[in-house]
C-alpha positions as CSV (number, residue, x, y, z in Angstrom):
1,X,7.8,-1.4,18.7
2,X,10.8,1.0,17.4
3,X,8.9,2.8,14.4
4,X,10.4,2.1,11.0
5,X,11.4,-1.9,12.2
6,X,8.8,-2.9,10.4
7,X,9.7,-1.5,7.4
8,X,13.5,-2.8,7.3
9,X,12.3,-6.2,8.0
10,X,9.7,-6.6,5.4
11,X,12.3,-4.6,3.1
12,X,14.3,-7.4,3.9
13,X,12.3,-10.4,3.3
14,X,10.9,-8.4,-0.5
15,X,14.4,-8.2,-1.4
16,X,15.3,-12.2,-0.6
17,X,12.7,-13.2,-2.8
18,X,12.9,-10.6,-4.9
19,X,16.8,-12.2,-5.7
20,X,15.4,-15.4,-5.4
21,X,13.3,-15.0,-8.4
22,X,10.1,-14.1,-7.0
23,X,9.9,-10.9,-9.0
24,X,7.6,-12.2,-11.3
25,X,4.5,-13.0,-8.3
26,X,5.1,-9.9,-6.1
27,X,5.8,-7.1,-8.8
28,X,6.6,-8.3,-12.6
29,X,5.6,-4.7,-13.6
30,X,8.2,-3.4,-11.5
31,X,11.6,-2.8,-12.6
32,X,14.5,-4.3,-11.0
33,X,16.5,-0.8,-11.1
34,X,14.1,1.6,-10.3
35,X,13.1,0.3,-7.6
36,X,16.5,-0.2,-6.4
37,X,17.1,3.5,-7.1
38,X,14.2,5.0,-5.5
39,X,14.4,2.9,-2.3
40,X,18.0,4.0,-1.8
41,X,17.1,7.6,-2.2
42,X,13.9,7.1,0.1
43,X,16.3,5.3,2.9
44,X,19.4,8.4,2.3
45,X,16.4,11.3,2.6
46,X,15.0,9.1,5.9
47,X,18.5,10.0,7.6
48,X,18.1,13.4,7.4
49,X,15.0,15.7,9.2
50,X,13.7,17.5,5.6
51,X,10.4,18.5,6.9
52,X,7.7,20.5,4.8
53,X,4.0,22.1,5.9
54,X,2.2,21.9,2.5
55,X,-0.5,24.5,4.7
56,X,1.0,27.3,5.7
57,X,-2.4,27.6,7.3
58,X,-1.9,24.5,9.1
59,X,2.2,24.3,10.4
60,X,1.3,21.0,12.8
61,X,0.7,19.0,9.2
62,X,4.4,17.9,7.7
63,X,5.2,15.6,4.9
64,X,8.9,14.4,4.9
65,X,11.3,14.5,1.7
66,X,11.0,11.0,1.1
67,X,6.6,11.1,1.2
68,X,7.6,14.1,-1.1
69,X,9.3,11.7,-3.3
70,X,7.3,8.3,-3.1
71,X,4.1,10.3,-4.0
72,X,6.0,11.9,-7.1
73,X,7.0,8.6,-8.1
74,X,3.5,7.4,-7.7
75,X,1.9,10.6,-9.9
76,X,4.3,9.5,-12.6
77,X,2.8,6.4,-12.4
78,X,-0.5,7.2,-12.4
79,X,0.1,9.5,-15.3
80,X,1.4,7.0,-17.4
81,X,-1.8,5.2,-16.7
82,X,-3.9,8.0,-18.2
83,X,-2.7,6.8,-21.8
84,X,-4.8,3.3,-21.1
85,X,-7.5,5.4,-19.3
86,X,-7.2,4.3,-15.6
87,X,-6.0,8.0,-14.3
88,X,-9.8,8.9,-12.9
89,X,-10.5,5.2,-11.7
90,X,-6.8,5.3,-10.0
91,X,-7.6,8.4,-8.4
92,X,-11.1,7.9,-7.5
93,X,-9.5,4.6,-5.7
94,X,-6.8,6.2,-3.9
95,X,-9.5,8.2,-2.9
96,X,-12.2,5.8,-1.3
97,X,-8.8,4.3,0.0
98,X,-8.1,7.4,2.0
99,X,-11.2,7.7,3.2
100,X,-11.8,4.2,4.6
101,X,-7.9,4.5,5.9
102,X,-8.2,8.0,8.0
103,X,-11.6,7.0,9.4
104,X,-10.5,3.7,10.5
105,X,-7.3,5.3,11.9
106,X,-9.8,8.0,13.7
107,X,-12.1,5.4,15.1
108,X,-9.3,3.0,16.3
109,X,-7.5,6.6,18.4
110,X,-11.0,6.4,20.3
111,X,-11.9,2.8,20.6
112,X,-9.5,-0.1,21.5
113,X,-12.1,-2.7,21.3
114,X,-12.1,-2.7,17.7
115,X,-8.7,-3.7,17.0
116,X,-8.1,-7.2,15.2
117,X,-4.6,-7.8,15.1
118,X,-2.5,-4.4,16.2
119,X,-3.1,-1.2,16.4
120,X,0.1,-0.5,14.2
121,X,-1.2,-3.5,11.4
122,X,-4.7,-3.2,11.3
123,X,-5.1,-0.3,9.0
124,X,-2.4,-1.0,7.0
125,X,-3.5,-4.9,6.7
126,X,-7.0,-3.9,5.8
127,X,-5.9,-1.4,3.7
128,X,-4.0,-3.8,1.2
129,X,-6.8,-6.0,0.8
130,X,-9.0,-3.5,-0.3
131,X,-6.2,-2.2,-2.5
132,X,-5.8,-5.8,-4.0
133,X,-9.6,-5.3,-4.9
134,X,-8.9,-2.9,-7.0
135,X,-6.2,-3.7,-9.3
136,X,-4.4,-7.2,-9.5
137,X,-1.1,-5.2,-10.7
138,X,1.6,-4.6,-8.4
139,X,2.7,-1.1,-9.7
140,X,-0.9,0.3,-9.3
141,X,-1.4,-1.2,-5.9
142,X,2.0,1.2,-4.8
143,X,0.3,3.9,-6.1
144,X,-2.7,3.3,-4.6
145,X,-0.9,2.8,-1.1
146,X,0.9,5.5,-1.4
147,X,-1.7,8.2,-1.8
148,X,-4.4,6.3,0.5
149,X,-1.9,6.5,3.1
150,X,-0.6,10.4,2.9
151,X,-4.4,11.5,2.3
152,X,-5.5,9.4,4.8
153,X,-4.1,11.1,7.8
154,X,-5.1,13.8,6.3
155,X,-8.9,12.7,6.6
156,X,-7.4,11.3,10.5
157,X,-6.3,15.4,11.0
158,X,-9.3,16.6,9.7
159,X,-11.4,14.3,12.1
160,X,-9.7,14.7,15.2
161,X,-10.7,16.8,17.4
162,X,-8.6,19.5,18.1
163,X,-5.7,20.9,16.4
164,X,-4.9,19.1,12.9
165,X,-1.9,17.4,13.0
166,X,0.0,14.8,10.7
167,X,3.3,13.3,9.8
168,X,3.3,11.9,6.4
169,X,6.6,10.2,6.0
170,X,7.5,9.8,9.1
171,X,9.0,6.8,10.1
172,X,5.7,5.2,11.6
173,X,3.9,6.1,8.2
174,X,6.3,4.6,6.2
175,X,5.8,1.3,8.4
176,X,2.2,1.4,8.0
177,X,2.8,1.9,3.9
178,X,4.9,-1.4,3.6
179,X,2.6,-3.6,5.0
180,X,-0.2,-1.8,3.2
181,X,1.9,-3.0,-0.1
182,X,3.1,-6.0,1.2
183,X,-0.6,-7.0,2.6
184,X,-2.0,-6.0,-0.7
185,X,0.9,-8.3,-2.7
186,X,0.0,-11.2,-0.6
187,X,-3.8,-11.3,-1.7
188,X,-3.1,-10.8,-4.8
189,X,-1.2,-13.9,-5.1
190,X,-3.8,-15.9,-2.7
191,X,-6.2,-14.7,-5.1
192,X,-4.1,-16.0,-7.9
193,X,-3.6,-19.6,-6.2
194,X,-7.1,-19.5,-5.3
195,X,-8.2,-19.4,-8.9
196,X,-5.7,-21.6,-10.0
197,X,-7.0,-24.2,-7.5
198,X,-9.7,-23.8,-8.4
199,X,-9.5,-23.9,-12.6
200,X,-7.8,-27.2,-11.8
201,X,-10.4,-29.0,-9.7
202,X,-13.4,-27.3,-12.3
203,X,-11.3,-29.2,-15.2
204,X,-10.9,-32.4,-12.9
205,X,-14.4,-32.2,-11.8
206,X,-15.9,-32.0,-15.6
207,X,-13.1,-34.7,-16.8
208,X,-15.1,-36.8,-14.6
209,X,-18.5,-36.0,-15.2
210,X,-16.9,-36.7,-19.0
211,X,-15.8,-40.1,-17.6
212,X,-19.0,-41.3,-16.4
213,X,-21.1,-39.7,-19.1
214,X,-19.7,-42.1,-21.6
């Protein structure tokens, strides 16, 4: 599959609901601007090859403009969080995120029989469900997503064998961060049904117990 096809297409489907007035079940802490704003940058920075080595040890490990910008983003975020006292819990998240994320990746590089659905949606699937675990809110899961996913192939480079080597915000990665976030939007909102179902049937269920009792 062309790398970053993903990406437009579930771009495409967020924004039709998003219009539609689904705002309110996949992000209501997001707003309508900003993210407007920062996706146009991220897609006008994607046309363009602005490549960085954060190691100048390491030259084979790059992180694109737009990574450079969606993780910015994400630390303002997370900063802002810090005033409710969710900064360590945030980062100690993105952190077991990363580490789940880059092993997984390593693993699936070496053994095919494990895959589930795709090699390109398993990690990123996965991922978002264990992101929806911790934190219900769609603004922390982006965060979340966003950092498990560029230090996660870190923790990929670091065990593969050979040479480290990584591409955060590369086309590919950006793929694998949008259904990370989309994966991780979805169960939140099963979740929510789930309960809701369920609150429904518990009050139907004692309304009848009531029923008989008397």
């Amino acid at each position: 599959m062309i790398p970053g096809y993903i990406s437009v297409l579930l771009l495409l489907i967020v924004s039709i609901l998003w219009a539609t007035g689904w705002r309110d079940f996949l992000a209501p802490n997001i707003r309508t601007g900003w993210a407007v704003t920062v996706t146009l940058a991220i897609a006008v920075m994607l046309m363009f090859p602005i490549w960085f080595s954060p190691l100048a040890s390491e030259p084979d490990i790059q992180i694109h403009a737009s990574a450079v910008l969606m993780l910015a983003v994400s630390s303002i975020m997370l900063w802002r969080s810090a005033r409710d006292g969710g900064m360590g819990y945030f980062m100690l998240c993105a952190l077991m995120l990363a580490i789940v994320w880059g092993s997984a990746k390593s693993l699936y590089s070496h053994e095919t029989m494990f895959y589930w659905l795709d090699p390109i949606w398993d990690m990123p699937v996965w991922g978002g469900i264990l992101c929806s675990a911790f934190t219900s809110e769609g603004r922390n899961q982006l965060v979340l997503v966003a950092w498990g996913a560029a230090l996660g192939d870190f923790v990929e480079a670091l065990l593969r064998d050979g040479s480290l080597h990584a591409s955060i915000g590369s086309l590919a990665w950006w793929d694998s961060v949008m259904i990370a976030f989309c994966s991780a939007v979805a169960a939140t909102i099963l979740l929510r049904i789930g309960r809701a179902v369920g609150g429904r049937i518990s009050a139907a269920w004692f309304y009848l117990r009531g029923g008989r009792s008397s």
